[in-house]
Each structure stands twice: as C-alpha cells, then as structure tokens.
C-alpha positions in Angstrom: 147.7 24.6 6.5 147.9 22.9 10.1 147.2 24.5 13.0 150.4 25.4 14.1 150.9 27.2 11.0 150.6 30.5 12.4 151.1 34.0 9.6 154.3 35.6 11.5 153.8 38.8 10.8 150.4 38.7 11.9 152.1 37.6 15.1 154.6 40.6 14.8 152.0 42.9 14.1 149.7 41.8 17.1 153.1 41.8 19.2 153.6 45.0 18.5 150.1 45.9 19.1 150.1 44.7 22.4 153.4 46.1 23.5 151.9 49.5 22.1 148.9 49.1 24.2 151.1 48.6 27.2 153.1 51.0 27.0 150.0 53.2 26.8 147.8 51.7 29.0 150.3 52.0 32.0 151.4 55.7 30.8 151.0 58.5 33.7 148.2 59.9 31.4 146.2 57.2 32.1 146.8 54.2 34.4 150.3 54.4 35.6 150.2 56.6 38.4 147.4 54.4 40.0 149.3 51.2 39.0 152.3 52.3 40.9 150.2 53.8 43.7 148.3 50.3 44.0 151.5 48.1 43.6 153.4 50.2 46.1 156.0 51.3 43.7 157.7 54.9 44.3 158.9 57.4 41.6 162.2 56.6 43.0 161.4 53.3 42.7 160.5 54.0 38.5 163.6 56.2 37.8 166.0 52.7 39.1 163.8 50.6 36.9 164.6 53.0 33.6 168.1 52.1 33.9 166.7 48.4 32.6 163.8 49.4 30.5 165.1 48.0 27.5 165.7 44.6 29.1 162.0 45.0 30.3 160.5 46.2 27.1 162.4 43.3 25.0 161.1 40.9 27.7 157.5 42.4 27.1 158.0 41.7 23.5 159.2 38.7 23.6 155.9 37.2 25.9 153.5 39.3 23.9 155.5 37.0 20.2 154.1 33.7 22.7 150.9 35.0 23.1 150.2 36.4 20.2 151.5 32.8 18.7 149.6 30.6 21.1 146.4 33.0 20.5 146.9 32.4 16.5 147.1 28.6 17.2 143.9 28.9 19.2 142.4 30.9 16.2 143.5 27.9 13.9 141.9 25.1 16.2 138.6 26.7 16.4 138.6 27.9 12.7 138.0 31.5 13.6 138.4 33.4 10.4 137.2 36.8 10.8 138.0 39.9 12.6 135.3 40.5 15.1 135.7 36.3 16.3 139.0 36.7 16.5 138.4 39.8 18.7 135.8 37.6 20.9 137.9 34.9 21.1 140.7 37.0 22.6 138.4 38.1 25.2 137.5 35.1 25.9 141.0 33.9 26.4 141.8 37.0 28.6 139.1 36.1 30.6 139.3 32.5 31.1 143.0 32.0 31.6 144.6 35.0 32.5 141.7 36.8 35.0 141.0 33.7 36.9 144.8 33.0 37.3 145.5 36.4 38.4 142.3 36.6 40.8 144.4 34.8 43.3 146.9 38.1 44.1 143.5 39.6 45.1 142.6 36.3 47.1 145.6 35.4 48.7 148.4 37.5 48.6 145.8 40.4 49.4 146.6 42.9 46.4 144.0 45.7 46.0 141.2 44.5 43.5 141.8 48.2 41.8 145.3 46.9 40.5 143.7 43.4 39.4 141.4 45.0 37.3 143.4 47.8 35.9 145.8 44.6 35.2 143.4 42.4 34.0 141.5 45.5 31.7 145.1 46.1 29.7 145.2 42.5 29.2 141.5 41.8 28.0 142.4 44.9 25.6 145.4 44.0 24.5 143.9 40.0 23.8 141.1 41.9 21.9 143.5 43.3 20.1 145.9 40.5 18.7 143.0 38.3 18.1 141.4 41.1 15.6 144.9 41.3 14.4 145.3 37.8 13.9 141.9 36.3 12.8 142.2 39.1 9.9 
C-alpha cells in the first residue's frame, strides 16, 4: 500500500466526525453565541445565512473529505498505526499548520484572540478526532 492509499471510508467517517463536531461546537449551547458575538455577526445576520446552509454545510464537508485525506496521507508517511498516534498527530497538525496560520487574524487584521481560540479549539478537536479515526 503507498502512501496515498488512503481507507475512504475512514476518510468518510472522519469527515463526518468533523462536520459533527462543527456543527456542535458552534451550536448556541455552547460556542455559537460567543462566536457570533466575537465575529460581529447578528441574529439577523444568521437567519440570511440559513437560506444557504446547505451550500455551507456541503462546502464544510467537502474541506473536512481534504483534510481528513491529506491527514490519512500524513498518517501513511509517518507510519502511524494506532489510535492514540493518530490522535497526537492530528494535534500536532492542528497546531502547527492551522493555529500559526490563523494567528495572523489576531496579529494583523486585529480579531479578538477569544474567537482565535474558540476557532483554533474546534479545529485541534476536530484534527484529534479524524486522526483517531483514521490511524484506527
């Protein structure tokens, strides 16, 4: 098996994992009041956007199927083949590509370090996550 040989549905599964986590995460009953508060988005604001949720929700999908696929080549490269490394790895991943990249909407285009992190939190989570999934 090369590396890019990737199980797809362990790439569903983590897919729908993350979208799952999402979709929780940025619920009102836990992060989604403070996420629109911080990003400056009204209630008016969220009833426009459900008019395209499913556009949004099949565009989450879709990015979480890349991730989930680039994280399961990752897993392959570094011959991760058990739950908890997977897990770490994802972490990892979540921290060193996508918490650094973000930082700069804290640094430069001034956004409240509360929304980075709630941000950043869902996706170290949801990276967690698919790499249990997909190391398993």
């Amino acid at each position: 098996m090369g590396v890019y040989d990737v199980n797809v549905i362990s790439v569903f599964i983590a897919a729908i994992a993350s979208t799952v986590i999402g979709i929780v995460w940025f619920s009102p009953a836990l992060f989604g009041k403070a996420w629109m508060k911080l990003s400056g988005i009204s209630t008016k604001d969220m009833e426009k956007a459900k008019q395209n949720m499913t556009s949004g929700y099949l565009g989450s999908f879709i990015a979480a199927l890349v991730t989930a696929y680039v994280l399961g080549v990752f897993l392959n490269l570094t011959k991760t083949t058990n739950a908890l490394d997977g897990a770490i790895l994802g972490g990892w991943a979540a921290i060193g590509f996508v918490a650094t990249t973000t930082l700069s909407k804290v640094l430069w285009e001034g956004k409240p370090l509360s929304l980075y992190l709630i941000s950043n939190a869902h996706v170290f989570i949801a990276f967690i996550v698919m790499g249990w999934i997909l190391a398993s």
